[in-house]
N, C-alpha and C positions, 0 to 999 in steps of 0.2 A: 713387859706384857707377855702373858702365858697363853700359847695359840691354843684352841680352840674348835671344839666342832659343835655347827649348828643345822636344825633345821627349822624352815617358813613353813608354814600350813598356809598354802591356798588353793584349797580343796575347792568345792561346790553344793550344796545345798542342791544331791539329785535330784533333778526335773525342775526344779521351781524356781520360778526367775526372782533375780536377788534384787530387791528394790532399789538397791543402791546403784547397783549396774546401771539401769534403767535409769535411774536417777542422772548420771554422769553420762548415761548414751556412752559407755565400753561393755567390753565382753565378758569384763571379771574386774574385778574392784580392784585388783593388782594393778590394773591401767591408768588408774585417774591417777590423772597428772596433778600434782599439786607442785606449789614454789619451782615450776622446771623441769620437773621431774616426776615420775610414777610411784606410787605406792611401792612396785617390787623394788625401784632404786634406792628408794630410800631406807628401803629396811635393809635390803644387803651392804647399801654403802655405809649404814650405822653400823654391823654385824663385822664388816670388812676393815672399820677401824678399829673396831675395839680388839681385834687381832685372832678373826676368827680365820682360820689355816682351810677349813673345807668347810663348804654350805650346800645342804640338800634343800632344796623346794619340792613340798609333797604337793603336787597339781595336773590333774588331768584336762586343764585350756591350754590350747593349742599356741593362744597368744603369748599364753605367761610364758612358755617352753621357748617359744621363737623372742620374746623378749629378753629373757635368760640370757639364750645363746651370744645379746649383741651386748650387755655388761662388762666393762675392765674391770677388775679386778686383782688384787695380790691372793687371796682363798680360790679355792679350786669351787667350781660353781657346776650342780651336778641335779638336773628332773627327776623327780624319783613320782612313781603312779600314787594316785592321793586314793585314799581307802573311804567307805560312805560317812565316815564319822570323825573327827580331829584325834579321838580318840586311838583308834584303827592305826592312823597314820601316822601318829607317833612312834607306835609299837613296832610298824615296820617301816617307821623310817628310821629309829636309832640302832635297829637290828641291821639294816643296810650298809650305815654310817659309822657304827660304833659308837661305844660308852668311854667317857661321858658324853652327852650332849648338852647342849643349852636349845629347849625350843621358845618358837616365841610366831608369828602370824603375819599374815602379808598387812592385812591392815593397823599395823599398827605405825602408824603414817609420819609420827614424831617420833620416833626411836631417835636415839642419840649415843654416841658410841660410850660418853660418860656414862650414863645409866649403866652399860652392858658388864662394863670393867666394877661399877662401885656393886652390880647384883653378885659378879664371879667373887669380891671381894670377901664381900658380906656372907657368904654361905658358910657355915659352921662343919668342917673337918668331919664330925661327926655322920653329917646328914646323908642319904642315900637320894634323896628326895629336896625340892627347895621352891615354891612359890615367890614370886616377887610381890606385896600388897602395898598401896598408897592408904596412909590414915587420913579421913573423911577430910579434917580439916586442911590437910597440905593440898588436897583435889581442888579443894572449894577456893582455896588462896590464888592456886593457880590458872585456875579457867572459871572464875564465878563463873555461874550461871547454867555451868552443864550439868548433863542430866547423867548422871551415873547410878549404877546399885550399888549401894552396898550393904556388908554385913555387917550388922551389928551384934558387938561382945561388949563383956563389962569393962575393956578396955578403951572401947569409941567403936568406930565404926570402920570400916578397908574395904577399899576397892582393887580388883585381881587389874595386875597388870600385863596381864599375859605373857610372861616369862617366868618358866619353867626350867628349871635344870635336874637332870639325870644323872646320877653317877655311877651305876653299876646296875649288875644284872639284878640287884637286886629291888630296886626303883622301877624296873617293869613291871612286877607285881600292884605299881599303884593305877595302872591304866586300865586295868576292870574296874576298880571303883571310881577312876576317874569318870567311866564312864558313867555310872550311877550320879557322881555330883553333878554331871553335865544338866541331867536331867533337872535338877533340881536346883540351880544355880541363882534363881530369881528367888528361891522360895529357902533359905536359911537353914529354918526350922526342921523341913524336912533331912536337912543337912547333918544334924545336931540329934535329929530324932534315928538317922544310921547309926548311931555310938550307942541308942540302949537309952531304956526308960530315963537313968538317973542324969545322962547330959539334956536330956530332950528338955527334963523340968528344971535343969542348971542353967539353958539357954533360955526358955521362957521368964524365969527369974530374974534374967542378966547378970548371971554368977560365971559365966561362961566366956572366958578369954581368948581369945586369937591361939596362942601357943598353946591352950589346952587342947583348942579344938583340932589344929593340924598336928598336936602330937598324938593325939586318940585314930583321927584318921588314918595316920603311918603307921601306929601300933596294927589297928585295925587290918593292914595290908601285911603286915609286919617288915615294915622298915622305918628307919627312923627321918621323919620328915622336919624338915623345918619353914617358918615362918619367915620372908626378911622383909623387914619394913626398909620402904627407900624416899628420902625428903624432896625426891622428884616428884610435882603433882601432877605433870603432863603426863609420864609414865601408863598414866591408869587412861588415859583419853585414848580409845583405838577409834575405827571408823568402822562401824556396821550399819551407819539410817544415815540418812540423809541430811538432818537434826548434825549431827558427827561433822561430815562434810562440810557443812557450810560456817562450825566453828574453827575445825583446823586453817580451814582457807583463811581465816580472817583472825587467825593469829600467825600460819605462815608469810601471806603473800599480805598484809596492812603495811 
């Protein structure tokens, strides 16, 4: 096992109260306790086996910082100030932490330290850049019923898992248009239509493949990005609605 540096986004949504918080009655969605545990333990104790050496949590709650501090762990466990955008925070959080990183989210409530080791596995030597995606049908197998986006290419369909990994300075370059796809993360097309007339009418056509699309994208930033598909379907299940919530619970805690 090759240690590792990671960072958690559990940023805020300036001013606006998170329905989910609300939802569970805590102060930030890092809190709900699921199977015994909080949302931040269970991603760091997934993060902590898979053999992550130091973990940053980008977070301006007061809670999450004071919950931080009471975690064991074998990685070094370190608050870094969460910036107004995931984006933002990336940037300065792996400039904080150093390259490479792996990021990945406080809500992401079923993290499992397998996944973390088969994502570091799976990434291609090559890449500067590396998305984690579940294909539609491994999602559907493993949590019928949930409600996911995804994109659709002429290869099927993928859902983002929210893991991310960085390998060098030169992988920051993808976090301005990271920020761009943020925007458009529901809407594909728009995605497809940043690469130029000819992928816009390749993606409406569905001539338009997963690896074409994130390698036009890395080109696009200029670096080379890659794609990894992972046979975990839980992977792509994070917690943002309430809908989220009350699935995870009733496949953690049945």
């Amino acid at each position: 096992m090759t240690p590792f540096t990671a960072l958690v986004l559990a940023g805020s949504r300036g001013g606006e109260p998170d329905p989910l918080s609300e939802y569970a009655q805590v102060s930030h969605k890092g809190l709900i306790v699921l199977g015994g545990e909080t949302l931040l333990a269970r991603v760091i104790g997934a993060l902590d086996g898979a053999g992550a050496s130091h973990i940053g949590v980008s977070t301006a709650d007061a809670g999450i910082i004071t919950a931080l501090g009471s975690l064991k762990t074998k990685a070094e466990l370190e608050a870094l100030p969460a910036s107004p955008s995931p984006s933002l925070s990336v940037s300065q959080g792996a400039r904080a932490l150093g390259l490479p990183i792996l990021v990945t989210t406080v809500d992401h409530a079923l993290l499992q330290a397998q996944w973390v080791e088969q994502f570091l596995a799976d990434i291609p030597p090559q890449a500067d850049v590396a998305a984690l995606l579940a294909p539609e049908a491994v999602v559907r197998a493993a949590a019928p019923g949930t409600q996911r986006s995804y994109m659709k290419f002429r290869d099927g369909g993928y859902s983002g898992c929210n893991l991310f990994y960085l390998r060098n300075e030169r992988a920051l370059a993808v976090i301005d248009l990271w920020r761009q796809v943020e925007a458009h993360r529901k809407q594909p097309w728009k995605i497809a239509a940043m690469l130029g007339p000819r992928m816009l009418i390749s993606y409406v056509l569905g001539r338009l493949t997963l690896d074409d699309a994130v390698r036009r994208l890395g080109r696009k930033a200029g670096v080379e990005a890659a794609a990894v598909r992972t046979p975990f379907g839980l992977a792509a299940v994070d917690v943002d609605k309430p809908a989220d919530l009350d699935l995870v619970r009733r496949l953690v805690e049945s």
